[in-house]
C-alpha positions in Angstrom: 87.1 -0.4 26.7 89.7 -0.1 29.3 90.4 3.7 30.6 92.4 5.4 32.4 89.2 6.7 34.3 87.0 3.5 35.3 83.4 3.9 33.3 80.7 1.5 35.1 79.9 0.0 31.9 78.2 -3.0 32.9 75.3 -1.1 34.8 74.1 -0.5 31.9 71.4 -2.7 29.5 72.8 -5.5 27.3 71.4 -3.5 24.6 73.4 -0.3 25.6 76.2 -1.7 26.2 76.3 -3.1 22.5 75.6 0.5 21.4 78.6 1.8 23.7 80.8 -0.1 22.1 80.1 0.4 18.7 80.2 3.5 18.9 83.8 3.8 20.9 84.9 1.5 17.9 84.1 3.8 15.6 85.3 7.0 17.3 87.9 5.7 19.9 85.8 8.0 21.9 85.7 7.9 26.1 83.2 6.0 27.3 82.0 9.3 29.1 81.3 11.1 26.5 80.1 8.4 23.9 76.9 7.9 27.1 76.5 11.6 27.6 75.3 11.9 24.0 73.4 8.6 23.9 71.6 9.7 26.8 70.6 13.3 25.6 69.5 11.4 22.5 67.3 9.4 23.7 66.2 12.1 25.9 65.5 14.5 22.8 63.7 11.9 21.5 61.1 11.1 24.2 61.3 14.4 26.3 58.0 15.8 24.4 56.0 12.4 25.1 57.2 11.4 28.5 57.3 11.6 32.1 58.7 9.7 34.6 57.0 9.2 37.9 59.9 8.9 40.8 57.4 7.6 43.5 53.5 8.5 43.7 52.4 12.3 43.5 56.4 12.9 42.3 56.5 12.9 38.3 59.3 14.8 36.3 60.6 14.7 32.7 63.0 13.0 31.2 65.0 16.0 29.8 68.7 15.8 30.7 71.6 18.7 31.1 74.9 17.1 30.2 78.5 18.9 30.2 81.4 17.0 29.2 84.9 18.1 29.3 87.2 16.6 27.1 90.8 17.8 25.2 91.2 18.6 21.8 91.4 15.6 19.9 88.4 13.9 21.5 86.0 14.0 18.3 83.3 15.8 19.8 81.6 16.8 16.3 82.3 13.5 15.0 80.4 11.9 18.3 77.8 14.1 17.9 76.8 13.9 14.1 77.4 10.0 14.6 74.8 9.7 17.7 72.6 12.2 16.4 72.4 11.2 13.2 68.5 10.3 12.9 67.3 13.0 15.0 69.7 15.8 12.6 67.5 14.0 9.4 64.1 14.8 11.2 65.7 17.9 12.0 66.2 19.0 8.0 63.1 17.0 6.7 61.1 19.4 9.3 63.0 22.5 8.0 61.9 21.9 4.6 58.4 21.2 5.1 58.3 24.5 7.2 59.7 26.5 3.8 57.4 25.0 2.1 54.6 26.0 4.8 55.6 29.0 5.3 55.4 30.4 1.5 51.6 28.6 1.6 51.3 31.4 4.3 52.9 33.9 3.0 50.3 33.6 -0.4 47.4 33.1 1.9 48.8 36.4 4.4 48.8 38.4 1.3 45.5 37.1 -0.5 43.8 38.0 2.9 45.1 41.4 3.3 44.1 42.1 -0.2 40.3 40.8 1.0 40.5 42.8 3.8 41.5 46.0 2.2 38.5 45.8 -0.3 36.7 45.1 2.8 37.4 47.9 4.3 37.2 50.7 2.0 33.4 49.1 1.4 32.9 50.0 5.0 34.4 53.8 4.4 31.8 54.5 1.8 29.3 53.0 3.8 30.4 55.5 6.7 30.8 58.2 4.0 27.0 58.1 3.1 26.2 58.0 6.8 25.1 54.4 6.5 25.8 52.3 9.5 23.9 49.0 9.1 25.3 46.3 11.3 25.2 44.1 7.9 27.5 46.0 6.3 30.0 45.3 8.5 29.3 41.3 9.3 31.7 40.6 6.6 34.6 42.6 7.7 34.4 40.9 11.0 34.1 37.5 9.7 37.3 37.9 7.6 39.3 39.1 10.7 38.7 35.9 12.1 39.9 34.0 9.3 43.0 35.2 9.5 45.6 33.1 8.6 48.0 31.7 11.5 51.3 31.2 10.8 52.4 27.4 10.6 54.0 26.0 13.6 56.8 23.9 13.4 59.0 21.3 16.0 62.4 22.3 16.1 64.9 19.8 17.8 67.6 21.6 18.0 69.2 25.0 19.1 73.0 26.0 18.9 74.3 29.4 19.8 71.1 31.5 20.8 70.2 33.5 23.3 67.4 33.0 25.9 65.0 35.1 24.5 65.2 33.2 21.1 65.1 29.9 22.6 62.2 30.6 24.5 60.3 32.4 21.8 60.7 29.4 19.5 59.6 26.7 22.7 56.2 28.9 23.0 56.2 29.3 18.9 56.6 26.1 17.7 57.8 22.9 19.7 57.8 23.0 23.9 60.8 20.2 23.3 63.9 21.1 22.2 67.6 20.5 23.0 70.3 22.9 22.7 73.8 21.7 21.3 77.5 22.6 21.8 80.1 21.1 20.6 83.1 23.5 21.6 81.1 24.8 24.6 82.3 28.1 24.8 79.9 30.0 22.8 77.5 28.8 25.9 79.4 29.1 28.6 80.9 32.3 27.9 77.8 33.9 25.9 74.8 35.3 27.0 72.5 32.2 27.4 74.8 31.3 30.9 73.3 34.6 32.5 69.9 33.6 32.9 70.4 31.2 35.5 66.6 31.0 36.6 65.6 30.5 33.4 67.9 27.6 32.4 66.5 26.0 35.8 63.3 26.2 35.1 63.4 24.4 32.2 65.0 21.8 33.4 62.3 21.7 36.0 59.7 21.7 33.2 58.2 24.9 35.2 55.8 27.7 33.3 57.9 30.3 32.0 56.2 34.1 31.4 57.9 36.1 29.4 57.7 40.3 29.8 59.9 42.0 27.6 60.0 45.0 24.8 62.1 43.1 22.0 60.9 39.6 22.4 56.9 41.0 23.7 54.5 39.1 26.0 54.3 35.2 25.8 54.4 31.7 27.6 56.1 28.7 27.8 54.2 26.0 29.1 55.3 22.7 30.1 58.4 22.6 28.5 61.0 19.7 27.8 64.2 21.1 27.0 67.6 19.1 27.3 71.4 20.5 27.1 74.7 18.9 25.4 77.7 21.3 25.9 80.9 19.4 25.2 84.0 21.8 25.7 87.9 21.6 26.3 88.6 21.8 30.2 90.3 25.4 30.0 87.4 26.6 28.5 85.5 25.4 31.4 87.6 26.2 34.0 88.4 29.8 32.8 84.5 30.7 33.7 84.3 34.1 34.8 84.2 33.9 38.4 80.9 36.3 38.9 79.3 33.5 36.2 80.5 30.4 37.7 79.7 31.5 40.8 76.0 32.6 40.2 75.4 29.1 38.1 76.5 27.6 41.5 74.6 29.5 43.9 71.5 29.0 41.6 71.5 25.5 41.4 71.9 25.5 37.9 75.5 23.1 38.1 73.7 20.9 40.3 71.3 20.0 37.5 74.1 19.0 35.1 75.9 15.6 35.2 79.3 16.8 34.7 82.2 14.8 33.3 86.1 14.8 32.8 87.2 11.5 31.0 90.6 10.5 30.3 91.8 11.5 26.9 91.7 7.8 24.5 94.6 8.4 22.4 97.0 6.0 22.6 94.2 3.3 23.7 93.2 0.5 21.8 89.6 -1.6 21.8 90.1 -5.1 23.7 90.2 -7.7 21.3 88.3 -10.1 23.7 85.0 -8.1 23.7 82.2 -8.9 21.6 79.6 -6.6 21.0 76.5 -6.4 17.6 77.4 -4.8 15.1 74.4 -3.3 13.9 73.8 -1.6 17.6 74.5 1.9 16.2 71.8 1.4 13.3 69.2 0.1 16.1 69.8 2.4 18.4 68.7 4.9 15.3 65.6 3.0 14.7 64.9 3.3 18.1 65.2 6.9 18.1 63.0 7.5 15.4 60.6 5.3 16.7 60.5 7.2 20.4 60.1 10.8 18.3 57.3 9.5 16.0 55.2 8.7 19.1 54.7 12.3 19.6 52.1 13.0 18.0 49.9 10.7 19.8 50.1 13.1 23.2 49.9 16.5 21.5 46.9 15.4 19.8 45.3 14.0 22.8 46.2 17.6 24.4 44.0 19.7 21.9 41.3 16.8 21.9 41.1 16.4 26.1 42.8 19.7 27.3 45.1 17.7 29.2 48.8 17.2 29.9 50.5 13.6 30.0 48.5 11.2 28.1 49.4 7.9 27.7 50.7 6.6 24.7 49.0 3.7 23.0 48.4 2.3 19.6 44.4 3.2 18.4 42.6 2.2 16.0 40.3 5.3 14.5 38.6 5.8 11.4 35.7 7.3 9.6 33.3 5.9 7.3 30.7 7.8 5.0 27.6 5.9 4.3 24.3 7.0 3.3 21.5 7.5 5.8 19.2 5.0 5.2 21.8 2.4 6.1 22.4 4.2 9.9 20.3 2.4 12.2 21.1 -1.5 10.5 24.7 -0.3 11.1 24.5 1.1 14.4 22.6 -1.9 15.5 26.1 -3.9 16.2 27.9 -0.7 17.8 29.1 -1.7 21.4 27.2 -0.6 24.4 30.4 0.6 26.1 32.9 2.7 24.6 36.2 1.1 23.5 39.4 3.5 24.4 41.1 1.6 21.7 39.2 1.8 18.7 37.6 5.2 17.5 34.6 5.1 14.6 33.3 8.6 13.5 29.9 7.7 11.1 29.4 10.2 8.8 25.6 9.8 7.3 24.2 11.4 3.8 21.1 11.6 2.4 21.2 10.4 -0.8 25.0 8.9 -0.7 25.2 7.8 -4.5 23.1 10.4 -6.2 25.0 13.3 -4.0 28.6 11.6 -4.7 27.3 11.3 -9.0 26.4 14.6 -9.1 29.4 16.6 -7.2 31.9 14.2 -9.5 30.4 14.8 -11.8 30.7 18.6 -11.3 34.4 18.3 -10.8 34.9 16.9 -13.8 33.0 19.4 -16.0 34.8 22.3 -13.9 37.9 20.9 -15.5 
């Protein structure tokens, strides 16, 4: 992958490497570039599971904020939808089951208001007739609480937004998200490049409250955000000086790796190097594999009420039996609890005459 602009290729693992170059021989793309968006890849992947811990008491995430500058020419989209490709199929399988979610709601939103309406105008004529029996008004209070919530989704991606809409949707839905740019101006000369302290402190994974009239009150806790801007050098160099000089002073360029590679037209791959050919399609698998491990930590979140658990493979399961069975069962439980195996026992009086009788009332309710 020879360059005009040296790329310290070999620091990297065997495995990345192999990626590297299958990639640039797809794409003739400079090596730069082609590690930027391997590197925020992998980052959007893993950034909602992981942390890495620098030296003891010193922990940070693995989010990353990338800028790379390169001509026209470079096949920035084409480097983006190759890398990407996995996490852009979560992205639209995730989209589709929030439609479908979101309608469920929508039926249930209405089908509660209607409850509560009747609700209500039962409590009127109650207060009509002077009647003012706590009772009466049990019910209205217990369908407040059953109000439906709207269903929260992960979103993985973000492309020209403003803060306030990025944030809203990290406190909403998913605290991981990455925000994408392919041409690069619509960040760098839009409104997201003003807020400067904002941008920081996601990168520093730091509690973000939110006070304002449009977007209201709310919170972003903990959050994992990663940045891809790819854009044409005059672009970047023709920052207005009052914004390039603010990102500067607030320390938000010093949390960017920023690159210039060498344009690779004109350059051919060196027949001497060998690399696998399936590394692209590995690489993939590996993605998908680092994002499905998500769930394991957010679920250990509600169930502990803690940040940062560790990510394991557990066996859990429940099992339904009928009472009189409990204690011969329970006899050969362990002593000591097991962090890798998980058995909820469920116990019914009655097992097969209760299970008859409530199939057998499904099926005549048919």
């Amino acid at each position: 992958m020879s360059q005009k602009t040296e790329f310290p290729l070999n620091a990297l693992p065997e495995q990345l490497q192999g990626v590297m170059w299958d990639v640039f021989n797809q794409t003739k793309t400079p090596a730069a570039m082609i590690f930027s968006a391997l590197m925020v890849a992998i980052a959007t992947a893993a950034q909602d599971t992981y942390r890495v811990q620098r030296k003891p008491g010193l922990s940070s995430n693995v989010s990353v904020y990338f800028c790379s500058l390169a001509s026209s020419g470079s096949r920035k989209s084409t480097l983006e939808k190759m890398v990407f490709k996995p996490l852009h199929d979560i992205q639209t399988r995730l989209a589709s089951e929030r439609e479908i979610a979101e309608q469920a709601y929508r039926v249930a939103q209405q089908r509660w208001m209607l409850q509560n309406k009747v609700l209500e105008e039962r409590c009127l004529k109650a207060l009509r007739k002077g009647n003012t029996d706590p009772k009466i008004f049990e019910a209205l209070e217990a369908h407040a609480k059953g109000a439906p919530e709207a269903p929260a989704f992960a979103k993985l991606f973000y492309r020209d937004t403003t803060i306030e809409a990025w944030l809203s949707g990290l406190s909403q839905n998913s605290r991981s998200a990455t925000l994408l740019d392919d041409e690069g101006g619509q960040t760098l000369h839009g409104p997201l490049l003003r807020s400067t302290g904002e941008l920081c402190s996601l990168w520093d994974g730091k509690n973000i409250d939110v006070q304002r009239k449009q977007a209201g009150n709310f919170s972003v806790e903990n959050p994992r955000v990663s940045i891809s801007i790819q854009v044409q050098p005059d672009v970047f160099f023709g920052l207005e000086k009052n914004k390039a000089k603010t990102a500067r002073a607030s320390g938000l360029w010093a949390r960017f790796l920023i690159s210039e590679p060498s344009s690779m037209i004109g350059f051919r791959l060196d027949d001497n190097v060998s690399w696998p050919m399936d590394a692209l399609e590995t690489f993939h698998q590996r993605l998908e594999e680092l994002y499905s491990r998500r769930d394991i930590p957010l679920l250990n979140r509600f169930i502990n009420a803690v940040d940062n658990q560790p990510v394991a493979k557990r066996f859990r399961a429940v099992a339904v039996i009928c009472n009189a069975f409990l204690n011969e069962e329970l006899v050969a439980a362990p002593n000591v609890a097991d962090p890798e195996f998980t058995l909820v026992v469920i116990g019914v009086p009655n097992l097969h005459a209760t299970y008859t009788a409530a199939y057998a009332a499904a099926q005549n309710s048919v």
